[in-house]
Every structure is written in C-alpha cells, then in structure tokens.
N, C-alpha and C positions, 0 to 999 in steps of 0.2 A: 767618792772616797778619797780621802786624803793618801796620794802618793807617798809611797816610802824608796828612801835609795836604796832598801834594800830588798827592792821585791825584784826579783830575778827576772831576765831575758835572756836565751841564748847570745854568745857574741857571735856566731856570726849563719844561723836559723833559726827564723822564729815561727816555722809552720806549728802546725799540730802535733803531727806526727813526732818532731821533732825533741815537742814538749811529753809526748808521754814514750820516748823513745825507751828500749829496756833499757841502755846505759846510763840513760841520766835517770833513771827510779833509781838503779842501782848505785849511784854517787850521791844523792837523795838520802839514800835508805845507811849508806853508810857514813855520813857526816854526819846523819843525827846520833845515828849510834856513839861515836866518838865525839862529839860536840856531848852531848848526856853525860858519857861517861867519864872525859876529860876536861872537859871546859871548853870555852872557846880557844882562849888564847895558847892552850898547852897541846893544839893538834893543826897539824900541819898538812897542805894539798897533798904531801907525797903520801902521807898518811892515808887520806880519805881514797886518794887513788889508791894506792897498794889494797885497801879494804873492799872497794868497790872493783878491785881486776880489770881497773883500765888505768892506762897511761893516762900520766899529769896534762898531756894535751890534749887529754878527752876531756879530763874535767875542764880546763878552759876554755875548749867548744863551748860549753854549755852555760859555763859563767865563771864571770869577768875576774872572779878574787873571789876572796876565803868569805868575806862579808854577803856580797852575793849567794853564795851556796848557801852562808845562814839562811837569807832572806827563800833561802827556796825551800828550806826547811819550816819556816813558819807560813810561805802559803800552804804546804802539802797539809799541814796540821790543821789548820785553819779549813781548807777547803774540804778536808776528811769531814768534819763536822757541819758543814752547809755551806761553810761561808759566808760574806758578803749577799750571795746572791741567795741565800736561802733562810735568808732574815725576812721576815715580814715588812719591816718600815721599805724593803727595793722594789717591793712591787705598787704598782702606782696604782690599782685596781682596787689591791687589799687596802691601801690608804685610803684609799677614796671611799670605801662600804665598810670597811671591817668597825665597829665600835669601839672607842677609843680606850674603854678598860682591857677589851679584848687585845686587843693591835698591843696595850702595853704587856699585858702577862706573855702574849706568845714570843713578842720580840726579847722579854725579858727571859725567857726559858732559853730560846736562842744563845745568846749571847751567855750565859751564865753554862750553858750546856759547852759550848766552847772552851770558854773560860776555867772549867772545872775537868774537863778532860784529860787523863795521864800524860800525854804528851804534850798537851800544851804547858801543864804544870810542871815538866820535864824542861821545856822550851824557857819558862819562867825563871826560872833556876837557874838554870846558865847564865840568863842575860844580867843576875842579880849578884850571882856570883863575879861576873869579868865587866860587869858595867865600870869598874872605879878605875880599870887597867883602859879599857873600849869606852870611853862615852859613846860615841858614836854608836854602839852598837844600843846602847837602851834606849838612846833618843830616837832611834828608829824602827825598835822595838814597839814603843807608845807611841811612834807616829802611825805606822802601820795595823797599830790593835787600839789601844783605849781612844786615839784619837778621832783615828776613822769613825768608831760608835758615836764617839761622843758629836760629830760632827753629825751622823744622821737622828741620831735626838733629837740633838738642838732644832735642824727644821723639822723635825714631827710636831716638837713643843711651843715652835712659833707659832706654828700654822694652825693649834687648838688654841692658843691663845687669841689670834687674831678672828678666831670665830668664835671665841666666852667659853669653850667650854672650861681651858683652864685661867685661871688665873695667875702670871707669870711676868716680873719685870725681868730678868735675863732668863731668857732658854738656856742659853751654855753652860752657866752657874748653876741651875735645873738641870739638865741633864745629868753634870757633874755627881749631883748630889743623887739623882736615880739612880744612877752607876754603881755609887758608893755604897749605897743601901744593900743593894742585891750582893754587890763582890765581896765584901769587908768581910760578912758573917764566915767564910769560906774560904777564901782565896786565900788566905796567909793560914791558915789552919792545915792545907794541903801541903802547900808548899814547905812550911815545918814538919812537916809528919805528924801535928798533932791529931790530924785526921785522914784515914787512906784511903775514901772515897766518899762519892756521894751518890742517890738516887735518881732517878727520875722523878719521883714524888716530892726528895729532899729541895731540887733544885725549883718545883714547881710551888711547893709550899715557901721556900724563900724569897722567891717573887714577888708571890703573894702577901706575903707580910710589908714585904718592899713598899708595894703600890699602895699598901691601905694606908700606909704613913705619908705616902708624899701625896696622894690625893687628899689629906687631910686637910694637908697646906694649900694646896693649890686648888682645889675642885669650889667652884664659888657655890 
C-alpha cells in the first residue's frame, strides 16, 4: 500500500495499547467531529484538545500536527469499514483460488462500501472543501485512498493479464477506469446531497454493472 505522510504514529509510543488508548479515541473522535463540522483549516489543536478534555500535550503525544490527526481520522474510517486488510485482492490465498469475476465483484463491494460510507463522504468533503487553501492535504488524501486501490488493481490486472484471462495493454489505466466505473455513479451524488444514502444491494448492483462493462473490453 502506497504510504501516506498522513497516516498517523504516535510521536513518541507506538505499542498497541497506546494506539487504542481511551485518550487518543477520544482526540480521534473529536477532530472528526470538528474537522466535519469546521473544516480543516478553521479548527485548531487547542480546539480538538479542549473537545477531546485533554491537554494540547496529549494530543501531541499521540501526533505530530494537525495534518497527522487528519491522517488518523481517515485510517479510523477506513479501518471501521475493513480496511486495507479486509479487501479481498490482500489476501494471497483468495487471489490464488478465488475466480476472477468473483475476486472483482467482492473487491469492488469492498472498496465502494468504504467509499460510500457517511464518514468517509464526511472525510470527502472536508478535504474538497480546504484542498485549494491545503494541497497537501488532498494530495495525501488520494495517496492514501484512491491510490493505494488503485495500486492493488493494477497488480491483480497484471497478473490476469499475464495468464489471458484478461486482455490489458496498461493495468493502471485499467484500473483507473474499474474505479471510475463503480465510484462516478455515487460518489459525487453523496457528497452533493443529491443522494443520502445507499444499500447494500445498491452498492452490489453498481459493481455489477461496473464489471460487465469493463469485462466487455477486456475479457478476450
């Protein structure tokens, strides 16, 4: 997974413990809230401290600057919903046996179930809103989310390539375009409020329409 600078480590413990310690859920739980409701750039550590009832030196125990605490906000949201590790293309087992239409619809639920989540369309928002003041912050917003995907695509869609099932002169440009397929229908629909949720069925059936079009292209 493509590393983001803004995925958080404590500065100065990085046990376990430390990561699900009550203070740091509760500095967690209250920069989202204030990141949501403010923006990025309009809330301040003394802020999230005074919200969260611990000093400004607890929040920097636990991370390094304001950017960091975002980045800990989007793993919590991220990891709420599986994560990384509970995508289908991470396991090397399911790659190995799982059937390649199958391996695409689940990873694509995956990612789309993520992706369509309140909070992370919450997380969305913010970074769309203070990205023109932040670059930094959306460039490491897509490094951390669309990139990362799109980087474990690409080797799923090399590696069927390279044994015919698909047919593929760029994976990454393929991927891209998987991505697009599944997110497009939804994802700005949320994030305007032209739409205030979706199903499990919704996100299942969006998938599916996904794959029958890019298998069309690609499936020799």
């Amino acid at each position: 997974m493509t590393q983001s600078a803004l995925i958080p480590t404590p500065a100065t413990d990085n046990t376990e413990a430390a990561l699900h310690s009550p203070k740091r859920m509760a500095i967690l739980e209250a920069a989202s809230k204030l990141f949501v409701n403010q923006g990025f750039g309009n809330v301040s550590v003394d802020a999230i401290a005074a919200e969260a009832q611990v000093s400004k030196r607890t929040v920097y125990s636990h991370f390094e600057n304001k950017e960091a605490l975002f980045g800990g906000v989007m793993t919590a949201v991220c990891e709420k919903h599986g994560g990384q590790a509970g995508c289908p293309m991470s396991g090397e087992d399911l790659v190995r046996y799982m059937p390649m239409e199958e391996m695409l619809q689940k990873t694509g639920e995956h990612v789309l179930g993520i992706i369509t989540a309140p909070e992370t369309i919450d997380v969305f928002r913010v970074v769309i809103g203070d990205a023109g003041r932040f670059p930094d912050l959306g460039q490491n917003f897509y490094a951390f989310g669309p990139a990362s995907m799109i980087e474990i695509i690409t080797e799923y869609l090399a590696g069927k390539s390279k044994t015919g099932e698909l047919v593929i002169d760029d994976p990454e440009k393929a991927a891209k375009h998987l991505l697009g397929l599944m997110v497009f229908p939804v994802q700005m629909e949320l994030a305007c409020g032209a739409r205030q949720s979706v199903t499990k069925d919704d996100v299942s059936e969006i998938v599916s329409d996904a794959l029958t079009a890019f298998l069309k292209i690609h499936k020799p």
